[in-house]
C-alpha positions as CSV (number, residue, x, y, z in Angstrom):
1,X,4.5,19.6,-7.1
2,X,4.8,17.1,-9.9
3,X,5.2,13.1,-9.9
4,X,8.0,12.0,-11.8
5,X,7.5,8.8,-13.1
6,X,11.3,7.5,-14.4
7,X,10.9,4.2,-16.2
8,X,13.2,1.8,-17.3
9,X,12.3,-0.4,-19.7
10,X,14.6,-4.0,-19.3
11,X,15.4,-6.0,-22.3
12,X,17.9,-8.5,-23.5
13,X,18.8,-9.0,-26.9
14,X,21.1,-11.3,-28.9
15,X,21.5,-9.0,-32.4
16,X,19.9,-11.4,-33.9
17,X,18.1,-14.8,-34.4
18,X,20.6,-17.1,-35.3
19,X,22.5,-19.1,-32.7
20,X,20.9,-18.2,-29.9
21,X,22.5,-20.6,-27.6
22,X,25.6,-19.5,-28.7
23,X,25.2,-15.6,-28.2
24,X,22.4,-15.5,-25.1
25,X,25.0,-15.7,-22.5
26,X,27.3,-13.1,-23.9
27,X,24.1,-11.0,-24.6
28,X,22.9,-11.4,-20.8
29,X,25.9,-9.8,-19.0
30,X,26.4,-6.9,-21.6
31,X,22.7,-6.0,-21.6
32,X,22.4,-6.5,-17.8
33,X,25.4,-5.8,-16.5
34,X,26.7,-2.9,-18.7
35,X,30.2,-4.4,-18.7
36,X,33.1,-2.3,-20.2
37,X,36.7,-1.9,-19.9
38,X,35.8,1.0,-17.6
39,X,33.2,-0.5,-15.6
40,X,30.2,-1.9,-15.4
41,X,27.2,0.5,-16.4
42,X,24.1,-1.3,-16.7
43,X,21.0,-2.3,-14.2
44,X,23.3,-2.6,-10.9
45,X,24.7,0.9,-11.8
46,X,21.6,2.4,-12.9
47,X,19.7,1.0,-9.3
48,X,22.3,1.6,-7.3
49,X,22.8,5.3,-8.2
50,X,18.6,5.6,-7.8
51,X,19.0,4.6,-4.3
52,X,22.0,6.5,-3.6
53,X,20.2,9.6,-3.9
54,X,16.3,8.1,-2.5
55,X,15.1,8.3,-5.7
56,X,12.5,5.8,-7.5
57,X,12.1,4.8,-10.5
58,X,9.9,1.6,-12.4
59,X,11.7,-0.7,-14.3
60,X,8.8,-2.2,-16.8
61,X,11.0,-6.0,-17.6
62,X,10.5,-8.2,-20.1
63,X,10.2,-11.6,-19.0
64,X,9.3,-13.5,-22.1
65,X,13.2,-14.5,-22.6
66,X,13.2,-16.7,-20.1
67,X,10.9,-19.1,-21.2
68,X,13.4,-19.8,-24.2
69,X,16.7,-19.6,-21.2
70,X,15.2,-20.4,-18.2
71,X,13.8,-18.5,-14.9
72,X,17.3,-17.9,-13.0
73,X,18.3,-15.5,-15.5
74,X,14.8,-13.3,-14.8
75,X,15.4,-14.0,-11.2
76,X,18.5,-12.5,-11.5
77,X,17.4,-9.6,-12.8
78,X,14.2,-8.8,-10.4
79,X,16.6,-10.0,-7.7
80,X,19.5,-6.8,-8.5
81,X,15.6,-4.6,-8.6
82,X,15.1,-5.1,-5.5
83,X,18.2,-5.2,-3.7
84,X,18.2,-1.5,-4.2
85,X,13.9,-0.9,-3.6
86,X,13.2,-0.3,-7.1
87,X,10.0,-1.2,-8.1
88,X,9.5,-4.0,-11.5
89,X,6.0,-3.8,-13.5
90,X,5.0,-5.6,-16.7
91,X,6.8,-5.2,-20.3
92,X,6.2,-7.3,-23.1
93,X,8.5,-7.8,-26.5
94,X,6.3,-10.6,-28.5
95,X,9.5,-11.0,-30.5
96,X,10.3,-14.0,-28.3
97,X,6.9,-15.5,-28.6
98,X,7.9,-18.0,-31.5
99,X,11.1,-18.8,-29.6
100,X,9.4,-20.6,-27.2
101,X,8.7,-24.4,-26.7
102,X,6.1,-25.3,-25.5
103,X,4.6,-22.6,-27.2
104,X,2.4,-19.8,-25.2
105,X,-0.1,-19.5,-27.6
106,X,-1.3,-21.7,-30.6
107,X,-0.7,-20.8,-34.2
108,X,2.4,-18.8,-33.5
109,X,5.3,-20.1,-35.3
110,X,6.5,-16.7,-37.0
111,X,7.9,-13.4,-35.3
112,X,4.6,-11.2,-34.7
113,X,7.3,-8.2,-33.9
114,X,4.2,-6.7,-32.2
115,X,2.0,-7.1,-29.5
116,X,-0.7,-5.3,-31.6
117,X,-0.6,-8.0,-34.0
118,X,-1.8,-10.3,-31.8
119,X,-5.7,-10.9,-31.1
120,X,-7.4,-10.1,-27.6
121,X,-7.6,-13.5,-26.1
122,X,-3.7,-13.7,-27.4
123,X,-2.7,-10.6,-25.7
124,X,-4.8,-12.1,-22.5
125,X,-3.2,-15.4,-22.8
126,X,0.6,-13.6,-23.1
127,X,0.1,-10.9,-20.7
128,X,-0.5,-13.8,-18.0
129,X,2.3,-15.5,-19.2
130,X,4.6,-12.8,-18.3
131,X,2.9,-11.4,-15.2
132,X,3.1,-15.3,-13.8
133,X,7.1,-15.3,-15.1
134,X,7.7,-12.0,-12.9
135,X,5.7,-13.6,-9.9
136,X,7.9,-17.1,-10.4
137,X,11.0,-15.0,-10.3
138,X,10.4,-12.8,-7.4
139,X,8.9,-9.9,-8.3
140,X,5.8,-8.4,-6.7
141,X,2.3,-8.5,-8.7
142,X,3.0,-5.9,-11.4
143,X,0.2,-2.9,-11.0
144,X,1.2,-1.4,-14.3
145,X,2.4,-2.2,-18.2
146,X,4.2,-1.5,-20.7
147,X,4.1,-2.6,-24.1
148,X,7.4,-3.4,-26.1
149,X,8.2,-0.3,-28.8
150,X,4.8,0.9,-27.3
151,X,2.8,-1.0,-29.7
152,X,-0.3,-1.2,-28.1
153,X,-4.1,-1.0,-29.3
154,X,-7.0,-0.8,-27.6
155,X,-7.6,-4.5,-27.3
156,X,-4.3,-4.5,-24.9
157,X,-6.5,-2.2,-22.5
158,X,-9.3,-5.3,-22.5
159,X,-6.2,-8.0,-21.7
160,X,-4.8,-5.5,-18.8
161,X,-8.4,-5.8,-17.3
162,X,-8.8,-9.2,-17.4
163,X,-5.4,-9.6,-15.9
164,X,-5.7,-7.6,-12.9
165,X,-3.4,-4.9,-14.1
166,X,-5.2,-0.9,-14.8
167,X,-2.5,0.9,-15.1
168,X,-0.8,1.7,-18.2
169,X,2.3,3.3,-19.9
170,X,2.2,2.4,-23.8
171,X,1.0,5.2,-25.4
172,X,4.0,7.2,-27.0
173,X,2.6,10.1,-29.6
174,X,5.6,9.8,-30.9
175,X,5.7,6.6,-31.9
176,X,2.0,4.3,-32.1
177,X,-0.1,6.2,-29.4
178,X,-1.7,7.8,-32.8
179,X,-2.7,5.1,-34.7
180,X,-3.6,2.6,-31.5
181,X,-7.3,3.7,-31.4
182,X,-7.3,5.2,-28.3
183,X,-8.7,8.4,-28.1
184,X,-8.8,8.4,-31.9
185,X,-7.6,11.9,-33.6
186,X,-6.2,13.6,-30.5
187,X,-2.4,13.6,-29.0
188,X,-2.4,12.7,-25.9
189,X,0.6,14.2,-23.3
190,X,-1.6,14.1,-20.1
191,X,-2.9,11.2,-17.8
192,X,-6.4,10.0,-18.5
193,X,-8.4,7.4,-17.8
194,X,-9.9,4.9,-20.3
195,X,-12.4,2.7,-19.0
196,X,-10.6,0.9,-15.6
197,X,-7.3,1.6,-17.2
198,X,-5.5,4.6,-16.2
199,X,-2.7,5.8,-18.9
200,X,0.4,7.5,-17.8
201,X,1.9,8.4,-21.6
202,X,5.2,9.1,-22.4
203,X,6.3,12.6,-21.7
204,X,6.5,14.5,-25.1
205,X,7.9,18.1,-26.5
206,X,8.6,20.0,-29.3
207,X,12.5,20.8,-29.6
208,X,13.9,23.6,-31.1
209,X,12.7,22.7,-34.8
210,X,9.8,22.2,-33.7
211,X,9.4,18.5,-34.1
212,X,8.1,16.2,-31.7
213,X,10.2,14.3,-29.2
214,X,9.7,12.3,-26.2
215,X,11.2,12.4,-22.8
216,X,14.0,9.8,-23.4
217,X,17.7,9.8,-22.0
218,X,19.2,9.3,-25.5
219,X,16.7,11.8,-27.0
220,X,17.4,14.8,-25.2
221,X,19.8,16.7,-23.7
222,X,20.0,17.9,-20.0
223,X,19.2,21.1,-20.6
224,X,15.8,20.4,-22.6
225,X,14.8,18.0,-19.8
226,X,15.2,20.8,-17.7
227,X,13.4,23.4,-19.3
228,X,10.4,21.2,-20.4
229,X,9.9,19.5,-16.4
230,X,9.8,23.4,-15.2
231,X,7.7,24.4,-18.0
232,X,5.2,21.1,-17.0
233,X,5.1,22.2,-13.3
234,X,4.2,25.6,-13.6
235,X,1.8,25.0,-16.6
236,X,0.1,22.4,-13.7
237,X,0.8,19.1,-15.0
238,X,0.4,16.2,-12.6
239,X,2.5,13.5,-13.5
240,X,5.4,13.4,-16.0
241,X,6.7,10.1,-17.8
242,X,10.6,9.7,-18.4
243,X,12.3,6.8,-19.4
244,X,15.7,5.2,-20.3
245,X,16.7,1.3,-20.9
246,X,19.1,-0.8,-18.9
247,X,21.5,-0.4,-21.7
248,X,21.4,3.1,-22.3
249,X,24.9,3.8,-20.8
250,X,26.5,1.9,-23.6
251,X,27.4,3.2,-27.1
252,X,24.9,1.3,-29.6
253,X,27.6,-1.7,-30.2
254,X,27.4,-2.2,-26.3
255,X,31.0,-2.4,-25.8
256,X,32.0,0.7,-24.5
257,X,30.5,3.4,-22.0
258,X,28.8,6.6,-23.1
259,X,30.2,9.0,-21.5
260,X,27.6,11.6,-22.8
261,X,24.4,9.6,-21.5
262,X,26.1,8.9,-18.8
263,X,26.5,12.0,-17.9
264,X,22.7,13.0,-18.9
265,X,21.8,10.6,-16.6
266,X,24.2,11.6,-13.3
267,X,22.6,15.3,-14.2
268,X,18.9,14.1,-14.3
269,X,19.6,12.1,-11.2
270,X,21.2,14.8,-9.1
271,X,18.2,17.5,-10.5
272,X,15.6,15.6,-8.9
273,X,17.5,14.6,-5.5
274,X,18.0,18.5,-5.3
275,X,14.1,19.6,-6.1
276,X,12.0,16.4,-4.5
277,X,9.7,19.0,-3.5
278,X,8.9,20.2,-6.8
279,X,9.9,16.7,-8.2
280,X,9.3,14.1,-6.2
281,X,10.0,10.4,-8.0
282,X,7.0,8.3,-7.6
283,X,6.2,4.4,-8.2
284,X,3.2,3.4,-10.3
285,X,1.9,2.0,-7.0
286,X,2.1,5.0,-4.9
287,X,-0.5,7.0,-7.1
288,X,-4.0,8.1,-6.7
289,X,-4.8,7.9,-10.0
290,X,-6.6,11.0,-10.3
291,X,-6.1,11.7,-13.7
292,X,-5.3,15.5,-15.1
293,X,-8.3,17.2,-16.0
294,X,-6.5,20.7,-17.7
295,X,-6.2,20.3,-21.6
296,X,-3.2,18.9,-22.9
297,X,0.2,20.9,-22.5
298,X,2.6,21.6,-25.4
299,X,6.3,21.5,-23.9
300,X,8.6,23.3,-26.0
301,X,12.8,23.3,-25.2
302,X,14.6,26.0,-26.9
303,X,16.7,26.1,-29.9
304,X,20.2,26.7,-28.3
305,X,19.3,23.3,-26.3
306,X,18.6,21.5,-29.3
307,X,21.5,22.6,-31.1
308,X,23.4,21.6,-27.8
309,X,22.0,18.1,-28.2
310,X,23.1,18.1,-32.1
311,X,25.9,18.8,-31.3
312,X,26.2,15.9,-28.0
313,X,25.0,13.5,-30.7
314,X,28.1,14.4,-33.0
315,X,30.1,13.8,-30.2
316,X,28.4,10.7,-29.3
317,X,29.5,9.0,-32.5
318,X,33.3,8.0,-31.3
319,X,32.0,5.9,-29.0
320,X,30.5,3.5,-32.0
């Protein structure tokens, strides 16, 4: 048996800076509500289909946005959560920071894009921010966090602490797990613990070229997701990490369906309702924590599912 953790990492964004005001609203509902000439496919679908089958999943939102357009719209969101037994944890984009009035921090009055670019008592002060915002809106105390484009360092595990919140889900080998100084010149696929903090990473492989990927819905297809979650149970891995977005179902305008995704995503859903016993879906909440203590396991998928994915990704490509 093997936890699956599926996360979902909620965000709202307006393609740009300019006219905010003008563009938020429009923004909101496409992000949130997936809305398309052929239905809606965003958080309500995505929830709804979890709890159809009694399946969990963690959906890490960002709450900074609403201190720039107000707490209904967040309540909204943990609100349609909830209604379906998901579970909502901590994610953070610091995009929004300079946005904000009053401001959440001193001396911020430029985009820091990261949340590694800001100091420890920053992180401290912004992290509280948002776990209060969640509270405010509804939410239960978040356990666990995320950062935004996993931009983390290890001054983020010292802001966690001091916030209550020891669990973890930022480093991505793929991305800025490598250069975050944590566990410095090692990749790490496996739980471990880090002080008080225990880190779930993202789920990685190597596809059929042999590059490195990580467990996303728009990053793999069905098939390698299901070759690399047998590989990781019989290989003894604890816990694997998956995640998707609440916009994922879209095309990358966010005007139309994706039928593709949304098919990966029916597929991955209906795979784990059939094999809970081998698979069961867990919230951050309901682990032990006991980290993995075997070495590090490389996933591989195989090069017909890779080229499959090519050629899903060509396909993909109308729906711009």
């Amino acid at each position: 048996m093997m936890d699956i953790l599926l996360t979902s990492d909620v965000e709202i964004w307006c393609n740009g800076w300019e006219n905010l005001d003008a563009t938020f609203a429009q923004a909101f509902n496409r992000y949130i509500y997936g809305r398309t000439k052929h239905g809606d496919y965003g958080l309500e679908f995505q929830t709804r289909s979890l709890r159809e089958r009694d399946l969990i999943a963690n959906f890490f939102v960002e709450p900074l946005f609403s201190y720039r357009f107000g707490l209904e719209y967040l309540t909204e969101i943990v609100g349609i959560i909830r209604a379906q037994q998901q579970n909502t944890e901590l994610h953070l984009h610091t995009e929004w920071v300079d946005e904000i009035t009053p401001p959440l921090i001193s001396e911020c009055n430029q985009k820091r894009q990261h949340l590694r670019y800001f100091n420890r008592s920053e992180q401290t002060e912004l992290i509280a921010a948002g776990k209060q915002r969640l509270i405010d809106a509804g939410a239960a105390k978040p356990c666990a966090f995320r950062a935004g484009s996993f931009a983390f360092n290890q001054d983020t595990y010292l802001a966690l602490a001091a916030n209550d919140i020891f669990v973890d889900s930022s480093y991505n080998a793929t991305q800025f797990g490598l250069s975050s100084g944590v566990r410095p010149h090692k990749t790490m696929t496996s739980a471990f613990q880090e002080g008080c903090i225990s880190e779930y990473p993202m789920s990685i492989f190597r596809d059929g070229t042999g590059g490195l990927r990580h467990a996303q819905l728009t990053a793999c297809s069905f098939r390698e997701i299901e070759t690399i979650l047998w590989q990781a149970l019989e290989a003894g891995q604890n816990s694997f990490v998956f995640l998707f977005h609440n916009f994922e179902l879209l095309n990358p305008s966010h005007t139309q369906a994706d039928w593709i995704t949304i098919k990966r995503f029916e597929q991955l859903l209906n795979f784990l309702e059939r094999n809970k016993s081998d698979f069961p879906t867990r919230s951050f909440r309901q682990l032990k924590h006991n980290m993995n203590t075997d070495k590090d396991i490389e996933l591989r998928s195989k090069p017909w599912q890779t080229a499959l994915r090519y050629g899903e990704q060509i396909y993909r490509r109308r729906y711009r």
